[in-house]
C-alpha positions in Angstrom: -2.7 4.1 -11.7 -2.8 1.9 -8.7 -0.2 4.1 -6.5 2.1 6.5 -7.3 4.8 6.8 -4.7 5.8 10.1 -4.0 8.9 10.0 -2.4 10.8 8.9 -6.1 10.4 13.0 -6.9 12.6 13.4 -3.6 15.1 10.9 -3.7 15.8 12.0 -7.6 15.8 16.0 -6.5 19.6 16.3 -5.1 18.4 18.2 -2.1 15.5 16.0 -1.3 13.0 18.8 -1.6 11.7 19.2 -4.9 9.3 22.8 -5.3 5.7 22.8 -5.7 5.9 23.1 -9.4 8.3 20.5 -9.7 5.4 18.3 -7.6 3.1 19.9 -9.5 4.6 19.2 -13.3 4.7 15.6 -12.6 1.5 15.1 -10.8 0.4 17.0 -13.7 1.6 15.1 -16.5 -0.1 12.0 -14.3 -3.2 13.1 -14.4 -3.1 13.9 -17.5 -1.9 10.3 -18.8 -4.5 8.5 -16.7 -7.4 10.4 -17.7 -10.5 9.4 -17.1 -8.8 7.4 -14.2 -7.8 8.5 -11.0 -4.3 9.4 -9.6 -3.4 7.8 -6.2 -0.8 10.0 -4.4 0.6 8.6 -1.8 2.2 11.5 0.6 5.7 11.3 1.4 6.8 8.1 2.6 10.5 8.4 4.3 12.2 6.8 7.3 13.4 3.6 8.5 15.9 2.5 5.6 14.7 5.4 3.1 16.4 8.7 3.7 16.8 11.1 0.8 19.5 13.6 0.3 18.8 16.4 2.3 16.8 15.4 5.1 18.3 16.1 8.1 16.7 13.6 10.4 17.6 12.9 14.0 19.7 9.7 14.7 17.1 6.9 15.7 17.7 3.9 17.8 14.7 2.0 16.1 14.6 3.9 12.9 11.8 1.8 11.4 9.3 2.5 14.3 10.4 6.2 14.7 10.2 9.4 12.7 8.5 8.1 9.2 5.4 8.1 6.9 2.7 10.8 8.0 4.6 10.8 11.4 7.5 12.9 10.0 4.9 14.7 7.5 3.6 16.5 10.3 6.1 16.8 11.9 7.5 19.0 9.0 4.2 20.4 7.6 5.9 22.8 5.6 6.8 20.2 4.2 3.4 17.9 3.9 1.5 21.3 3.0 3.4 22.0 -0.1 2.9 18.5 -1.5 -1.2 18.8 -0.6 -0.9 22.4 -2.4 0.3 20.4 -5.5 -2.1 17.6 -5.5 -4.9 19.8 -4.9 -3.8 22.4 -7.6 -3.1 19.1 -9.8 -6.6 18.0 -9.5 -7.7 20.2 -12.3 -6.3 18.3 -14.8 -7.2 15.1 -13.6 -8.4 12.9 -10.9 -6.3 13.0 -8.0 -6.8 10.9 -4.8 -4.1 11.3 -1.5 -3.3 8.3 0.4 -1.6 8.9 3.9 0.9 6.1 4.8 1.8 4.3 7.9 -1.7 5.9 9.4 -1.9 4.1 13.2 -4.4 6.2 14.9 -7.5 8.4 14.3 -5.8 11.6 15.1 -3.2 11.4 12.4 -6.0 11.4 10.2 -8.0 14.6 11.6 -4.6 16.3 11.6 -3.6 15.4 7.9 -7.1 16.5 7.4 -6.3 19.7 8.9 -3.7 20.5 7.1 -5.4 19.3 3.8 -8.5 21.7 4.3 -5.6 25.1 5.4 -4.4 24.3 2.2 -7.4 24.2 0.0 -8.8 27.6 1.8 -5.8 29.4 1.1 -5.6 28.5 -2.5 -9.4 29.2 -2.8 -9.0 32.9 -0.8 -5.9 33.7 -3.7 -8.8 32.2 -6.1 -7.0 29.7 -7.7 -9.0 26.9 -9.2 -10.1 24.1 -7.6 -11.9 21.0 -7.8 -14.2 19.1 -5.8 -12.9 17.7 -2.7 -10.1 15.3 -3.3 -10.3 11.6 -1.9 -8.1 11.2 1.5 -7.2 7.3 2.0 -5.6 5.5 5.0 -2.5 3.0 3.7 -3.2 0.3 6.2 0.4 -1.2 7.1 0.7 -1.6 11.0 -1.5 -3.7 13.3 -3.3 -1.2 14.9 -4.6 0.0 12.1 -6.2 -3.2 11.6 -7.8 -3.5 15.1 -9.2 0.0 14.9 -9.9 -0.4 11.2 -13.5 0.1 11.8 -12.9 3.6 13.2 -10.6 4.7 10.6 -12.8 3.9 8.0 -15.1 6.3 9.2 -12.9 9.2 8.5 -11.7 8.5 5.1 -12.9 7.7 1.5 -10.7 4.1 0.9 -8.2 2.5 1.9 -5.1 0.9 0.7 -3.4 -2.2 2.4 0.4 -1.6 2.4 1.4 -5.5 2.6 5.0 -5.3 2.6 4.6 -3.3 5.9 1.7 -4.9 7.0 3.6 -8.0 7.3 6.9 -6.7 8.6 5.1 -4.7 11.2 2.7 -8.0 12.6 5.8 -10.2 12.4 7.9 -8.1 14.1 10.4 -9.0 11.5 13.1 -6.8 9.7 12.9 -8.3 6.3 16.3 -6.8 5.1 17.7 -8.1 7.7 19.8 -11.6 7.4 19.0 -13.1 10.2 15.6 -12.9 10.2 14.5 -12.4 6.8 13.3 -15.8 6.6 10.7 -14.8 8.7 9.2 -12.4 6.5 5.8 -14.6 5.9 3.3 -13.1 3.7 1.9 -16.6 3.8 1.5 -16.4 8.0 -2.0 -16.7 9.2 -1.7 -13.8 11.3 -1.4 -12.0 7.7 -4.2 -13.7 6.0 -6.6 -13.2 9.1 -5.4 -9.7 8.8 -6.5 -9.3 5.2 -9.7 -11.1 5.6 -10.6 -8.9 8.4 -9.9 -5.4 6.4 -11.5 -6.8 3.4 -15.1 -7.6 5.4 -14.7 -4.3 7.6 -14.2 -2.3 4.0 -17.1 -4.2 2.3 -19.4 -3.9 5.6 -18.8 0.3 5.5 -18.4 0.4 1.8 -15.3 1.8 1.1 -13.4 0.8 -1.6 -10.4 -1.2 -0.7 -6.7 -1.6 -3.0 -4.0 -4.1 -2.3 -0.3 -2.3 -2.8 2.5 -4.4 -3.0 3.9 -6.8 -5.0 3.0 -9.8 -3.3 -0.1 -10.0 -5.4 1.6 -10.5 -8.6 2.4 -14.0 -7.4 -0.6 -16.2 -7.7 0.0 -18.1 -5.1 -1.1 -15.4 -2.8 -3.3 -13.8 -5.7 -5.8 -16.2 -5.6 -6.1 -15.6 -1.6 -6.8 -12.1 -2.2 -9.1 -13.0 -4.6 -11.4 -15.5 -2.4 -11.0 -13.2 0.7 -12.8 -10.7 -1.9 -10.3 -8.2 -2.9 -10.7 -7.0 -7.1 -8.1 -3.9 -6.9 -4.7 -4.7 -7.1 -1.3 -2.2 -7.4 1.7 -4.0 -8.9 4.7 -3.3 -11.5 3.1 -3.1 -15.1 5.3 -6.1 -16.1 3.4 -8.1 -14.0 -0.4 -6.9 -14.8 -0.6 -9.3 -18.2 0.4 -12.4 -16.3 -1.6 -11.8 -13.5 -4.6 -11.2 -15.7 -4.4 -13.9 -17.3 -4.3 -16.4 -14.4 -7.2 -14.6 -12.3 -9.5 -14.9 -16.0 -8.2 -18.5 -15.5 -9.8 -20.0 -11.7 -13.5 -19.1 -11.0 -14.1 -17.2 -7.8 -15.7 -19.9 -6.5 -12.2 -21.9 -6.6 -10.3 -19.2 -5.4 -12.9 -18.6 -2.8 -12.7 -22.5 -1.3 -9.0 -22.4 -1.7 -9.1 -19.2 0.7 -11.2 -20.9 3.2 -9.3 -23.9 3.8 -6.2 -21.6 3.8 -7.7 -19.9 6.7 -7.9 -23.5 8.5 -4.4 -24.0 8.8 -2.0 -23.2 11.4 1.3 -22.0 9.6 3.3 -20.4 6.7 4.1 -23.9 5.5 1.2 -25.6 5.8 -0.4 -22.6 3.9 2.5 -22.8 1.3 2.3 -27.2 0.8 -1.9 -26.6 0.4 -1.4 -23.8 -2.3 1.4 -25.6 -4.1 -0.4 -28.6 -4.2 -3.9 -27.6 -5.4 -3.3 -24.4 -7.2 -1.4 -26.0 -10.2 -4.4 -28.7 -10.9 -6.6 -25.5 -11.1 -5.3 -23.5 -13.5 -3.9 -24.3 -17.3 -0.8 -21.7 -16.6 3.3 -22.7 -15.6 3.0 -21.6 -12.0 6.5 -23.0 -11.5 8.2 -19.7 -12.0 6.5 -18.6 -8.9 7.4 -21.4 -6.8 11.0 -20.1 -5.5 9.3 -16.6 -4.1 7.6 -18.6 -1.7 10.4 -20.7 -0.5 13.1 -19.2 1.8 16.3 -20.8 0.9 16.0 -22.9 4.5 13.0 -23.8 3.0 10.3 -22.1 5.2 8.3 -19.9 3.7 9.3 -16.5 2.2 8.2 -14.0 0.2 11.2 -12.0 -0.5 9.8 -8.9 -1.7 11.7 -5.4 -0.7 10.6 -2.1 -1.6 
């Protein structure tokens, strides 16, 4: 399983709290469908726009750069601890890894930690079984976790690149919002320097590296990810056959040149005219379905993806 997002569990519980063993019973039954696979839990992921019943949250001014992601988990670690206790006690059934979202500094990550390691020495005083440690990841979604990846890195097992934040965060752009939307560019070279950095800083320290997000089921930005050397993708399981297909359809030598020269160019649209024009003579498939998801409808490039 590429990601499991947590926070379904509490926007379907109708106080917004589910138990441990309602945590449990699902990550659970996960673990036990994905045998021999791994599990990737992502913690809690609420704020912003995504507020389950239940939460009592302070009004914020800037919701989307205030209380959310590990920021409120530890601020509630109550909270944050009993999901951990369920991952952890979940583990015994099958591979679990956690991934800690909207991670922006190396502190976040020794306090997580912390809280992590209180939990597994309680459960192991009560002598309740255990398995090895569990893999702790970094979501990478903001720019400063891109400028200090290096030092992030360091203090976790892999990452995962969170590119519907990612974007919004570099751009500075609300992309549920109207009047701006248009400038949600997945296509922006900030974004693709962005990826091409975390994907040489992951291979250079060799940690294993996933993209999340549905922008890689479009092969128009596929194939990028693809040439700047990504092989791990998370996606809806409608899309997985499709995109299957067309990455056993272009060498990675192709997808590799068509990455460089997207690197060379100095916007969203010139990025988008490139792709559109050369990717279609590459490959056997109908990319014309994907066409309209990188077109904004005043015709600058958009990837309208919301989650």
């Amino acid at each position: 399983m590429g990601l499991f997002r947590s926070e379904f569990l509490f926007f379907a519980h109708p106080r917004g709290f589910p138990s441990m063993a309602d945590q449990l019973e699902t990550y659970e039954m996960l673990g036990a469908e994905m045998h021999p696979y791994p599990v990737t839990i992502r913690t809690l992921d609420v704020g912003g726009d995504k507020i389950p019943a239940g939460f009592d949250l302070p009004k914020q001014p800037n919701p989307s750069m205030g209380l959310r992601g590990i920021r409120l988990s530890l601020k509630n670690r109550d909270l944050f601890a009993t999901q951990i206790e369920a991952i952890l006690r979940a583990s015994l059934r099958g591979g679990m890894e956690i991934a800690l979202p909207m991670i922006s500094s190396v502190e976040e990550i020794w306090q997580a930690k912390e809280v992590i390691q209180q939990v597994r020495e309680r459960l192991l005083r009560a002598s309740v079984p255990l398995t090895a440690e569990v893999p702790v990841g970094a979501m990478i979604e903001v720019p400063s976790a891109v400028v200090i990846l290096e030092l992030l890195s360091r203090e976790v097992d892999f990452l995962c690149v969170g590119t519907n934040d990612l974007v919004q965060y570099t751009l500075a752009v609300d992309r549920v919002n109207p009047e701006v939307s248009h400038l949600f560019q997945p296509l922006h070279p900030s974004i693709l320097h962005s990826l091409r950095r975390i994907a040489e800083v992951s291979r250079a320290l060799g940690k294993s590296v996933r993209i999340c997000g549905e922008i890689a089921a479009n092969p128009f930005f596929t194939v990028l990810l693809v040439g700047l050397g990504y092989s791990r993708f998370s996606m809806n399981a409608y899309a997985i056959p499709a995109i299957r297909e067309f990455i056993a359809s272009i060498s990675f030598s192709s997808a590799r040149e068509l990455a460089e020269k997207a690197m060379s160019l100095r916007t969203a649209g010139e990025v988008r005219d490139f792709l559109t024009e050369t990717l279609p003579k590459l490959v056997k498939i109908d990319l014309t379905p994907y066409l309209k998801e990188i077109r904004s409808p005043d015709d600058r490039t958009s990837l309208s993806y919301v989650s």
